[in-house]
N, C-alpha and C positions, 0 to 999 in steps of 0.2 A: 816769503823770506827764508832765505837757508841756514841750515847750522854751522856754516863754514867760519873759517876765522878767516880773516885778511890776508891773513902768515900762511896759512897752508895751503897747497895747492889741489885744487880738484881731481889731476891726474897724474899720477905716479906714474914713474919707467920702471922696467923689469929689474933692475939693479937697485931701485930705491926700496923696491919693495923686496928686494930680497934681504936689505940693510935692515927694514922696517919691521921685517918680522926675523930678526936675529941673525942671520944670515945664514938662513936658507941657502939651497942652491937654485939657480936659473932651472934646474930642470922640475923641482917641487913647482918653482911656480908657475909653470908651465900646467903640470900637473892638477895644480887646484884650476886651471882656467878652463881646463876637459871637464872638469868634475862639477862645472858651473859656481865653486867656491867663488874666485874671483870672478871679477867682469872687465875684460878686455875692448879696448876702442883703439883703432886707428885715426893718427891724424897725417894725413900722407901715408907714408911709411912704416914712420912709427908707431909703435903699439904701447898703449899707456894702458895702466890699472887704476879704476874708480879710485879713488877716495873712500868714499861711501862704500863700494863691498869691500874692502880694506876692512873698516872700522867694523863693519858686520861681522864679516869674519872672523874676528878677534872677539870680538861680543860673543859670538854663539861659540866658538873654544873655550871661551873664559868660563858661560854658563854651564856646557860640560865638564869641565873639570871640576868647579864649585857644587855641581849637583853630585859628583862620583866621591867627592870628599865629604860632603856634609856629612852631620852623624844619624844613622839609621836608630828609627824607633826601635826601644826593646819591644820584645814579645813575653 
């Protein structure tokens, strides 16, 4: 079984995802797709991004930034 909703689609275009993550530029995400951040697929032609490293991505930025904020033990 997946975690998907009904409503969302498995594979984002390079414009949704750049909508998705604030708007970005086409070349950032280009950028994350060399750096193995995202995961790119062709269907024909077109080139779609996961869903799924979408959400990841955003998870593992969210837990860096959460971990660089949190408050550090005294000494």
């Amino acid at each position: 079984m997946n975690n998907y909703n009904d409503n969302q689609p498995l594979l984002v275009s390079v414009p949704g995802v750049q909508w998705r993550l604030g708007g970005i530029g086409v070349t950032k995400v280009y950028d994350l797709i060399k750096r193995g951040e995202l995961v790119k697929v062709n269907i024909g032609r077109r080139g779609f991004i996961t869903a799924k490293s979408l959400e990841a991505y955003v998870d593992r930025i969210t837990e860096v930034a959460e971990a660089s904020t949190s408050p550090r033990p005294k000494r």
